[in-house]
Wavefront OBJ file of the C-alpha trace (Angstrom):
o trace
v 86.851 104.627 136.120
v 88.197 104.975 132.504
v 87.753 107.869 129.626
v 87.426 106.555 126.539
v 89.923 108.811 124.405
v 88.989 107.670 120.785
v 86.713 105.543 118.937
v 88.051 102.758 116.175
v 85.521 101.896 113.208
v 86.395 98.404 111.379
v 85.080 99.183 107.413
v 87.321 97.548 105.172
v 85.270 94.507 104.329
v 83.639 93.433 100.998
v 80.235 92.698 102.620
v 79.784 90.085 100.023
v 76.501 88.612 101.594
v 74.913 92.112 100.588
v 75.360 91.930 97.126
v 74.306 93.612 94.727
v 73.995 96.748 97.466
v 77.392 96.443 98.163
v 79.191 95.752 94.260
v 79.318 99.692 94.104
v 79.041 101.087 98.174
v 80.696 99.661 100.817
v 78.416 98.394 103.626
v 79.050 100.209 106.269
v 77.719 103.157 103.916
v 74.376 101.209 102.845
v 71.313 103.161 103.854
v 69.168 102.441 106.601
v 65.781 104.529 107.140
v 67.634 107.259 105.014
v 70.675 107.213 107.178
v 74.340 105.430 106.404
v 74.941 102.549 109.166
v 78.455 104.051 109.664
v 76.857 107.558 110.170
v 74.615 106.217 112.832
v 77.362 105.346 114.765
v 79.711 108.355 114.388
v 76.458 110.739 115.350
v 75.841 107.979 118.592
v 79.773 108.717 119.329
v 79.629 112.231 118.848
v 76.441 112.355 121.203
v 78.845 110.779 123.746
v 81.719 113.712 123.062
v 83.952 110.605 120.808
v 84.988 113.003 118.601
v 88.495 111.507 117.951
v 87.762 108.720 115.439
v 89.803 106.328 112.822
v 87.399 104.855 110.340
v 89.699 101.708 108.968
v 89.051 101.009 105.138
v 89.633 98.723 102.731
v 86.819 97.640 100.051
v 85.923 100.606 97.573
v 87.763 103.161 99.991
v 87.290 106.376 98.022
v 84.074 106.371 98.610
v 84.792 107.003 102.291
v 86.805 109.910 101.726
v 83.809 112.713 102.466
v 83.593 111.777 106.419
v 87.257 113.242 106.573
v 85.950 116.516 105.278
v 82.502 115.666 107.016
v 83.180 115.185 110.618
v 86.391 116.850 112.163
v 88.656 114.807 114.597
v 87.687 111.938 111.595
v 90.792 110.097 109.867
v 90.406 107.169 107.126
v 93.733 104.418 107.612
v 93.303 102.416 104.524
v 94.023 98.623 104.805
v 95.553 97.182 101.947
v 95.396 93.832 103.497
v 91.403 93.697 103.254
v 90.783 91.399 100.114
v 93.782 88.947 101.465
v 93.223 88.598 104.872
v 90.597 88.610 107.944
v 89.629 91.720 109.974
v 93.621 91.036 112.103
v 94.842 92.573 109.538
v 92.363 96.206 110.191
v 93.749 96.382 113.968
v 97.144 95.510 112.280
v 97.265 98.588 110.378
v 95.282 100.565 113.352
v 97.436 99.759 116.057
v 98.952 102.988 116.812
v 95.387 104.008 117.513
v 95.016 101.714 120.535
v 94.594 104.014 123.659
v 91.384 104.482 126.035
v 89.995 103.212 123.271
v 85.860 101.607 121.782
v 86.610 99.581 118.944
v 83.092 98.956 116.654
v 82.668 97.370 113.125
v 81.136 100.155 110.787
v 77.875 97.897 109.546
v 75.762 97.999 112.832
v 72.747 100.467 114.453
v 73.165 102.040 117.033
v 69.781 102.265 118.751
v 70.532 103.552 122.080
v 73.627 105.659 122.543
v 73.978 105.190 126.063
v 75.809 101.738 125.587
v 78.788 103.891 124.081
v 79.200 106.181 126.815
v 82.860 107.428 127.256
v 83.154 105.742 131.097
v 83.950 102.545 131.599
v 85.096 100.339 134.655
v 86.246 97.272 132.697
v 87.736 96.419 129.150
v 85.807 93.937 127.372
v 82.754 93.669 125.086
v 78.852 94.626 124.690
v 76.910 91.947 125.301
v 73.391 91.091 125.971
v 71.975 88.405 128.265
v 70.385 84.919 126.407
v 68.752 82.058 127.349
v 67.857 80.942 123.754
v 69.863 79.283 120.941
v 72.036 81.873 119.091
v 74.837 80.811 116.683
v 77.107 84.425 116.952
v 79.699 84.316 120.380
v 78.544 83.351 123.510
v 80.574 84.692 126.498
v 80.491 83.183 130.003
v 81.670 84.896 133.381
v 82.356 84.017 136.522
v 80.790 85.266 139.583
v 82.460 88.299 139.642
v 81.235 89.466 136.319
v 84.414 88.291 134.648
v 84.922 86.826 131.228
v 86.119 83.328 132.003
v 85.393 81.431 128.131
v 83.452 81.933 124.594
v 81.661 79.660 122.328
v 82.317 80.397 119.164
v 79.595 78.135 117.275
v 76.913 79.383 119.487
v 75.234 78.241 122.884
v 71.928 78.860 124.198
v 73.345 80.463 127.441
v 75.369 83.356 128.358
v 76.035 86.278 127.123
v 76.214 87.331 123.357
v 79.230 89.107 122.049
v 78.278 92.289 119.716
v 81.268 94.038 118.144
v 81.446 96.838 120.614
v 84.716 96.779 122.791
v 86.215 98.996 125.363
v 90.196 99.159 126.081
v 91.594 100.460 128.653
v 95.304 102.016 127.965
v 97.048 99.043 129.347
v 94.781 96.026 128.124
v 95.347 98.211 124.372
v 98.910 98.266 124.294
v 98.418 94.240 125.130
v 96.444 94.069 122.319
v 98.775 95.538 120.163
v 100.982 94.011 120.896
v 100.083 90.789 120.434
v 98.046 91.731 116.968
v 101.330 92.635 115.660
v 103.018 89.531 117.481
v 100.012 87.553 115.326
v 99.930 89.226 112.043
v 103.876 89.311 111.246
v 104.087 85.268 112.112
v 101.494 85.493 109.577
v 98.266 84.336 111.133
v 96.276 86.097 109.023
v 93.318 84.284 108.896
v 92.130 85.171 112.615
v 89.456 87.440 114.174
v 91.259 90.397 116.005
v 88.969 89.360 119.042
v 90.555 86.086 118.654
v 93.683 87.412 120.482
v 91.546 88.380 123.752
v 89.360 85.765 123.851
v 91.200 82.686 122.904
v 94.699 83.090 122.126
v 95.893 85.189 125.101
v 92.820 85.178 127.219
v 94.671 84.568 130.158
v 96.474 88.158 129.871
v 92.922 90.222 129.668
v 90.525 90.820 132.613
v 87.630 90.996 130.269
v 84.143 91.778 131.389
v 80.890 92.103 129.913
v 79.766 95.343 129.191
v 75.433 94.741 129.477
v 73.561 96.050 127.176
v 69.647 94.700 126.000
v 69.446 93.124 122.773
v 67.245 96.411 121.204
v 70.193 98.542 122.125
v 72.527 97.016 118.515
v 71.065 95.549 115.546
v 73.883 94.204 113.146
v 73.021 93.766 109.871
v 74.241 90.259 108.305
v 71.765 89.990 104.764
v 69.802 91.535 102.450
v 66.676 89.821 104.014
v 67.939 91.817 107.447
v 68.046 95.074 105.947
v 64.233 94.681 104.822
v 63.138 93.689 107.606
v 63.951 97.149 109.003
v 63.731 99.184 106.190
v 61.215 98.068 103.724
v 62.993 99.939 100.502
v 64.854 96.957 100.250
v 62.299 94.390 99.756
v 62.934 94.261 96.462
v 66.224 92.598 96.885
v 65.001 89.256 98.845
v 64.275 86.716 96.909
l 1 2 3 4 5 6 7 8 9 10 11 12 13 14 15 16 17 18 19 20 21 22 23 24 25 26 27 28 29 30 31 32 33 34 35 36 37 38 39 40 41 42 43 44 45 46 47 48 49 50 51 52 53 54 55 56 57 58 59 60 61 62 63 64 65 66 67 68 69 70 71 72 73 74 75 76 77 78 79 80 81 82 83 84 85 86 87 88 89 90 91 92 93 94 95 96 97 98 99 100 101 102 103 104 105 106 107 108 109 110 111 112 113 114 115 116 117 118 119 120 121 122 123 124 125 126 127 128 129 130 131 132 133 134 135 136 137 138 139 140 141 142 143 144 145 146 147 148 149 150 151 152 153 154 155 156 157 158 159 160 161 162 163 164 165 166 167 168 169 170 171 172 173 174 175 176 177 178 179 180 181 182 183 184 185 186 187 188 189 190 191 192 193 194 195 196 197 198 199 200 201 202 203 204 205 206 207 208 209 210 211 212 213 214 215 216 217 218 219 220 221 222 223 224 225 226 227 228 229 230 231 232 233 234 235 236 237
């Protein structure tokens, strides 16, 4: 069994498909129900003792500057990669972070806190069982629970991937590894989970970490958002 020593937040993107919310507030501090997303899931770490946590910015990063004073144990890395390249370049500039570690993009609920919990058998990824068309990642395993391929365009099923990941210490210095092996031959235009699940899938032991599809809602559009909080009805046209 593993400890997870420290948690990993992805917020440097623009979140253009939220505009206008997001022209003046980065997503991952958009209000849900009266609540910022990236709030929900620092309090759902915290409730799990993650205390340690790097929030990674990028787009309109002042504004993220109170959760350092905020929450203690909290550091911002700012990634001045963010408007130039994809989300590669966040682990890039987190690397040094990579330990025991739950990686999580900053523009998701967190409805049930229990799928964060701090002990973990496996690395690999949240995901929830589906038998139905979905177009996000669908993971496939073997029959001893391990991740053996991915469908990126979708599949009807499998598993589907949500961007909640657990590392053990030696899988993370893998991954480092081979994000900065990646990033300075200049891939830049690649997923960070690209490097475990495609390019160098044959160096992880990834399994899938099952969770039920009410336990995560990520947030991808205006229309979304109002469907769980009805303030923002007057957005969707």
């Amino acid at each position: 069994m593993t400890k997870i020593n420290n948690a990993i937040i992805m917020a440097a993107g623009m979140g253009t498909r939220m505009r206008p919310l997001t022209n003046e507030t980065p997503k991952p501090l958009v209000k849900v129900n009266g609540i910022r997303m990236i709030e929900s899931i620092i309090q759902a770490l915290h409730q799990e003792n993650i205390t340690d946590i790097t929030v990674v910015t990028g787009y309109l990063a002042d504004k993220f500057e109170f959760l350092s004073k905020k929450y203690e144990n909290l550091k911002l890395i700012h990634n001045p990669y963010f408007n130039q390249y994809n989300n590669i370049s966040s682990l890039y500039v987190a690397r040094k972070e990579l330990k025991n570690t739950i990686i999580l993009d900053g523009d998701q609920l967190i409805y049930n806190p229990d799928i964060l919990s701090s002990n973990f058998e496996k690395s690999g990824y949240a995901g929830s069982s589906i038998n139905k068309w979905s177009n996000e990642w669908i993971m496939h395993t073997n029959e001893e629970g391990k991740v053996i391929s991915c469908d990126r365009d979708g599949g009807d099923n499998g598993w589907r991937l949500y961007s909640v990941s657990k590392w053990n210490a030696a899988d993370s210095s893998l991954l480092g590894k081979f994000v900065e092996k990646e990033f300075e031959n200049k891939n830049y235009d690649i997923y960070w989970d690209d490097i475990p699940m495609f390019l160098y899938a044959d160096k992880f032991n990834l399994s899938v970490h099952k969770i039920s599809e009410s336990d995560i809602v990520e947030i991808d559009s205006i229309k979304e958002l109002a469907n769980i909080d009805s303030s923002y009805e007057k957005y969707v046209k």
